[in-house]
N, C-alpha and C positions, 0 to 999 in steps of 0.2 A: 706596384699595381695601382691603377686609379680606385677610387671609390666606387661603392655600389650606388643607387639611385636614390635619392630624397622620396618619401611617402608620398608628398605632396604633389612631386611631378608625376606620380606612376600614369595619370591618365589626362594629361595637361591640355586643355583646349588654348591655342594661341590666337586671339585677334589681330590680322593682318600681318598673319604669317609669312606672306612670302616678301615684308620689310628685312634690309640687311643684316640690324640685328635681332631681329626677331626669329626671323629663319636661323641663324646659327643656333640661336640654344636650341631651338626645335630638331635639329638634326642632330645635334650631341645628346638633347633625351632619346630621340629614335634609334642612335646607334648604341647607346646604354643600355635598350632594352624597352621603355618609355611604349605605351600605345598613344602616339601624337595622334591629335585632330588640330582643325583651324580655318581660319577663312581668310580669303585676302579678296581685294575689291575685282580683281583680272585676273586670268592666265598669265601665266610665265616658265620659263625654264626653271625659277627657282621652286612655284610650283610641284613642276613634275620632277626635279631631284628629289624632293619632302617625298612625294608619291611615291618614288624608288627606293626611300627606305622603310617604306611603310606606313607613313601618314597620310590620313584620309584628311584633304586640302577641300575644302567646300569654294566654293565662288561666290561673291556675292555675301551679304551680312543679312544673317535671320535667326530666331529666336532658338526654330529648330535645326539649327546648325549646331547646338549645345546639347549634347549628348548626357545623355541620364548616368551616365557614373563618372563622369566628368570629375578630377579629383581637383581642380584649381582650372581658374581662366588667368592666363597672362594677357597682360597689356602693356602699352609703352604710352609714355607721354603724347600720345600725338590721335588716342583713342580718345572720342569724345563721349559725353555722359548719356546721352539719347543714344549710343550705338545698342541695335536691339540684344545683340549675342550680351553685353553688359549688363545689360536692364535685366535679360532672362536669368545671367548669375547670382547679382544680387536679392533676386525675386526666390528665389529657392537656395541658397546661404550656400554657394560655393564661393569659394574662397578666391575672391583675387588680389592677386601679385604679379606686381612691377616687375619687367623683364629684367631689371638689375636685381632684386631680388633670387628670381631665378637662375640669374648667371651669377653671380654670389654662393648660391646652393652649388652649382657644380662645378665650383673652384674648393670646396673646403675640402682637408684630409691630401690636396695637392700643394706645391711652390709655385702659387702665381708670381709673373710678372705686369703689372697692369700699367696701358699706356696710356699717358694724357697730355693734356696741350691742346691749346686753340690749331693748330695746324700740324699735319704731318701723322697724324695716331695711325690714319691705315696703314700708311707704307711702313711705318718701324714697324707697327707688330709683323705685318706680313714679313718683313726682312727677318726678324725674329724666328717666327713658325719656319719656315726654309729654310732658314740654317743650323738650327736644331734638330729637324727632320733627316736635312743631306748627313747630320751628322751622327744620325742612327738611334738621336734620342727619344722619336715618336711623342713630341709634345701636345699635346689638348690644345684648339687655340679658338676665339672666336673672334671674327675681324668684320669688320663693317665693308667689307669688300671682296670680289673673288682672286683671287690668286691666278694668275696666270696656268702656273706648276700644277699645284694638283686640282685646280679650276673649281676650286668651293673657298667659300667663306667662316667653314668650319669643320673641325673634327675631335674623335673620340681617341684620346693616346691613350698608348699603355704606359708612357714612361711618367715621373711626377712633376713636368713642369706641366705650366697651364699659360699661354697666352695671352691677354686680353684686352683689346681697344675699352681706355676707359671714357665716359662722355663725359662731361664736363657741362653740355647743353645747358640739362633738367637737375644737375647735381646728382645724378643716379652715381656717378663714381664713389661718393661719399657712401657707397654701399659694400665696398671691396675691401680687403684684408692684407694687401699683396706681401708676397714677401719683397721685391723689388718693385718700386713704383719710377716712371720716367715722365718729365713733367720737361716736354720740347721748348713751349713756349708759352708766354702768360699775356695775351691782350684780350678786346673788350667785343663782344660779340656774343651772339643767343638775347638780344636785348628784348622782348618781349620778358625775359628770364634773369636778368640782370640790368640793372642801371647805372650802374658807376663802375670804373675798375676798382674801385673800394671791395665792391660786392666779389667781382674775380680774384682777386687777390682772399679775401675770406675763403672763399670755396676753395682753392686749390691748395690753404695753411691747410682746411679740414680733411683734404683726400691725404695729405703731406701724414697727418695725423693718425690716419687712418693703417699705417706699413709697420708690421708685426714688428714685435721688441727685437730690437738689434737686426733690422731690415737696412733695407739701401738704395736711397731718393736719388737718381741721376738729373741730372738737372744741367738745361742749357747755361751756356757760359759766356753766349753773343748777342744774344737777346735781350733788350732792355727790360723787356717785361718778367720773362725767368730770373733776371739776377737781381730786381728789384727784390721777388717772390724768394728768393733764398738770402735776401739780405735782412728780411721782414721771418723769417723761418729763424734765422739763427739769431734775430733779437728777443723772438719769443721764448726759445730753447729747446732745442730740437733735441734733449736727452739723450739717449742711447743711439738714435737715426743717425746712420752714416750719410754724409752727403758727399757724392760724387758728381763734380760740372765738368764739362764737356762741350768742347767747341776751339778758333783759334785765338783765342786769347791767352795773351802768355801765363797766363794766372789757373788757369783749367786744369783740371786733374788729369783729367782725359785729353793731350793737346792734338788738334788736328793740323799737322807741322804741314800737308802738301794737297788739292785738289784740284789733278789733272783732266781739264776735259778731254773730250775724245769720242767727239760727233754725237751719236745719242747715248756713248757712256761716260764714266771717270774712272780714274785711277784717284784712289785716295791712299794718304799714308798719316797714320794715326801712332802715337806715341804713349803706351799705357805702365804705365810701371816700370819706367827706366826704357821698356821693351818696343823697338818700332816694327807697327805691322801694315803692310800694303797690298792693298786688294781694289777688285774691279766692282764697281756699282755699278749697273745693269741699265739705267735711268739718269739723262742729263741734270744736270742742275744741282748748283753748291747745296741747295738746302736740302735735295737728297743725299748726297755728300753725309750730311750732319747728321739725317736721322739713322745711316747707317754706321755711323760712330756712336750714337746714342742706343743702338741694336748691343753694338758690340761691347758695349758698357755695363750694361745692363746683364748680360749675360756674363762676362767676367765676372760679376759681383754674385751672382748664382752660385759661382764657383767654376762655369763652362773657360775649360781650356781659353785663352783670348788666342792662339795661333791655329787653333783649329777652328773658332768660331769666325774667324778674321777671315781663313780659305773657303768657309761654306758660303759665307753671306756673298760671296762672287754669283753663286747658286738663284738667286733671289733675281726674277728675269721682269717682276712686274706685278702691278696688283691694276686689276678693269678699273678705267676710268682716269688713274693716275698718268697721266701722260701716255697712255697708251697707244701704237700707230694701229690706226685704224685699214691703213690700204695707201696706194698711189695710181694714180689716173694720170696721165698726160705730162709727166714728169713732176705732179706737184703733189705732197706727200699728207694726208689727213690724221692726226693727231686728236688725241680724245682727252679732255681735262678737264676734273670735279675741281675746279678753282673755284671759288664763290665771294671770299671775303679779299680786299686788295689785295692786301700781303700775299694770298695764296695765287693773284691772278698775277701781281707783279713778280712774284719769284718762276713763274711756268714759263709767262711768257720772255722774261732775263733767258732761262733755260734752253728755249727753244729759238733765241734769237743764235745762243752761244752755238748751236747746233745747224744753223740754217745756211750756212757754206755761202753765206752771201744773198743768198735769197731771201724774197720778205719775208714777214710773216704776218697773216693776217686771222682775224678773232671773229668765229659766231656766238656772240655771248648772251647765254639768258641769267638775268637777275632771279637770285633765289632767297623769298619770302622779298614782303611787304615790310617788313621790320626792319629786316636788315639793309631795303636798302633806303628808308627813311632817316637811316643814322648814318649808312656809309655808301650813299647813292652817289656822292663829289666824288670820293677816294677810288670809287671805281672806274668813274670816268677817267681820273688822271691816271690810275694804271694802261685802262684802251688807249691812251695815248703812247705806250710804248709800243704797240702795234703801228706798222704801216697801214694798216686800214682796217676797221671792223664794222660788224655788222648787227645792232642789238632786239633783240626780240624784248616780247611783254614778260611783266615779271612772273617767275612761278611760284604760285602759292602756294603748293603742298599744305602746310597743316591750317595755313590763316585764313581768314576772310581778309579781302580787300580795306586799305587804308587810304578814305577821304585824301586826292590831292598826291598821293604816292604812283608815279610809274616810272617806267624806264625812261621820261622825259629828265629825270632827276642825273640818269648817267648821262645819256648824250650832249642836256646842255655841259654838264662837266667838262668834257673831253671834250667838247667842241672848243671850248673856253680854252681848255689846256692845246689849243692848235693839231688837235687828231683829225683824222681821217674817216669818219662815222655816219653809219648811215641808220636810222630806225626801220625796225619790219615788223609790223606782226604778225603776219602771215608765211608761219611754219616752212612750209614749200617753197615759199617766193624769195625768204632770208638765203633758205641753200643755196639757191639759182644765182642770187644776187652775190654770194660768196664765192661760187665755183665762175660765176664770169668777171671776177676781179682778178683769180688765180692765171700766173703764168708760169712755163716750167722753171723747175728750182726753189718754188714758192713754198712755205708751211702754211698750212691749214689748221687752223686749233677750233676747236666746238667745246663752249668754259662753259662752265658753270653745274651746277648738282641737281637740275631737275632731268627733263624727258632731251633737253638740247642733244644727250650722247648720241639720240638713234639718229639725228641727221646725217652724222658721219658717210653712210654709207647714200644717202639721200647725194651728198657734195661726190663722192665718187663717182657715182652715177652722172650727174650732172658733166662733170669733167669729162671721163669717157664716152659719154655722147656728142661731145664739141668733135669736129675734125681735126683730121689731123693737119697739123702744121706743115 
């Protein structure tokens, strides 16, 4: 049976509740029992799910949004110190905690699995919660994204594992206990928050640190960045910590001996303990391949059957955002993708070239934060060069204020350089237009990146099904 509730959440006000992860604990205290309050800047669907289980979601930030018995305010890194709901807690000594904190609190008395890695964390966990669930074990999970399947980002299990995308950003991960930790990949990104891969490499020894006595560290086995991180793990001495890699390097614990595409899926075959197992991913692309072997690893080392976890994880149809197909208009097919840093915008679009039966494929990419693309504004350019044509909007800020001298002029001249096909928009509306009258049938459509770019998708449908027909 899960645990009962922390004290401290029984009345937990969350600022900017309807964020990813924010919203998950919030709906795991509501379905615990929990009287959730919170606010978030707009309406949303994720909103009025919180309202469906019972919490009272305010709009908008004010002081008297914070309710008189209020037993803790949660926040995340991205809450600033003039927010008035903050001012008003600190002003009358309620207690606030870090949203890792609180997703800390209702992992304990559970077998977490906690996921991290510079790329890939939503899709393994989500692969993870799904195939667990298909397989009757009702796990707890909190994901930075919605699931396709049961179309939330979080829930309340009765069985004892527990789920959970770990961040790596703010080092909030260094706040988890897990029994199994999976550590995908290790490069240099969140730079507002680190400055050197020195610094990454520290933070992810400390999460390494962090996985209960005689736990069990999976760890990429292809990745220059991961096998650096466990070559620098076992010089310091990883005691008791079992380490299991994973990936196709003949040296891997876990080898992945075969990965069959097959339009927008694969066939993978993975080799765990003598034992070979072959199963369908649901999602193109080798590096989803990996994280669902890195699923299945992880879950073996729990103890989960690996031939029953190996048949569930076929189960696993998609997490929003992740490559997601948004619709087709006029034979040319619109695709949804949280890509943001190269490597994640270079392996999507690999993925969807692999997928694209000959036709182009072309990019609406919006840059996300000011930081990240002042460090890795070039590398994005040269990935839209693996696009036949893209089209780049202004960068989205989400948590930062603007950086002197940093725009998306930083990606296009790139890619220009790298001999791409790019054009700049800043105009919202005008970028879809400009993408839907580049498309012809047979073509992919991809809209990158992690800010507000997803809702065009249906903006570029639109556009396409209003052209005539041919």
């Amino acid at each position: 049976m899960a645990p009962g509730l922390p004290t401290a959440m029984e009345r937990p006000h969350f600022i900017g509740i309807g964020g990813a992860g924010m919203s998950g604990i919030a709906k795991i205290l509501a379905q615990r029992g929990a009287k959730v309050a919170g606010s978030d800047a707009r309406e949303s669907a994720t909103a009025e799910a919180l309202r469906a289980l019972g919490a009272t979601v305010h709009i908008g930030h004010a002081a008297g949004h914070l309710a008189a018995d209020a037993t803790a305010v949660v926040v995340s890194s991205a809450i600033r110190d003039d927010n008035p709901e903050l001012a008003a807690a600190r002003e009358r000594g309620v207690p606030v905690v870090h949203r890792s904190d609180a997703l800390a609190a209702l992992m304990e008395g559970l077998r977490p699995i906690a996921v991290a890695g510079t790329h890939g964390k939503t899709t393994t966990t989500s692969m993870l919660a799904v195939a667990l669930d298909a397989m009757g074990l009702d796990p707890s999970y909190a994901i930075g994204g919605d699931l396709d399947g049961p179309g939330t980002n979080a829930h309340h299990g009765g069985g004892e594992i527990f789920v959970a995308e770990a961040d790596e950003s703010d080092r909030s991960f260094h706040k988890y206990a897990p029994e199994v930790a999976i550590v995908l990949n290790v490069e240099l990104d969140h730079h507002a928050n680190y400055a050197s891969m020195e610094e990454i490499h520290e933070s992810f020894l400390t999460f390494a640190g962090r996985v209960r006595p005689g736990g069990t560290l999976v760890v990429g086995a292809d990745h220059r960045g991961a096998r650096e991180f466990t070559t620098r793990l076992r010089a310091r001495g990883a005691g008791d910590l079992r380490i299991t890699t994973y990936g196709e390097a003949e040296d891997a614990d876990v080898r992945i001996a075969k990965v069959l595409p097959q339009g927008l899926t694969s066939e993978v075959t993975a080799v765990l303990d003598g034992t070979q197992h072959t199963f369908t991913v649901s999602v193109p692309g080798r590096h989803y391949a990996h994280n669902a072997v890195a699923a299945l690893a992880a879950g073996a080392a729990l103890g989960v059957p690996a031939d029953a976890l190996a048949a569930a994880l076929a189960s696993y149809t998609g997490v929003n955002r992740r490559l997601q197909p948004k619709g087709e208009a006029r034979g040319v097919r619109v695709i949804d993708s949280y890509a943001h840093h190269p490597t994640e915008m270079t392996a999507d679009i690999e993925a969807i070239r692999g997928a694209a039966a000959g036709g182009r494929v072309l990019v609406l990419f919006q840059p996300h934060l000011f930081s990240r693309t002042r460090e890795l504004g070039a590398e994005m350019g040269q990935a839209l060069a693996l696009a036949d044509a893209s089209v780049v909007l202004d960068i989205y800020p989400a948590r930062e204020d603007p950086i002197p001298g940093v725009t998306s002029a930083v990606i296009t001249d790139a890619a220009l350089a790298a001999g791409a096909q790019v054009r700049p928009e800043s105009d919202k509306g005008a970028a879809a237009a400009l993408i839907a009258g580049m498309a012809e049938p047979g073509d992919l459509v991809l809209t990158m990146g992690a800010g507000d770019v997803t809702e065009l998708g249906a903006t570029v449908l639109e556009r396409l099904a209003a052209r005539p027909a041919n």
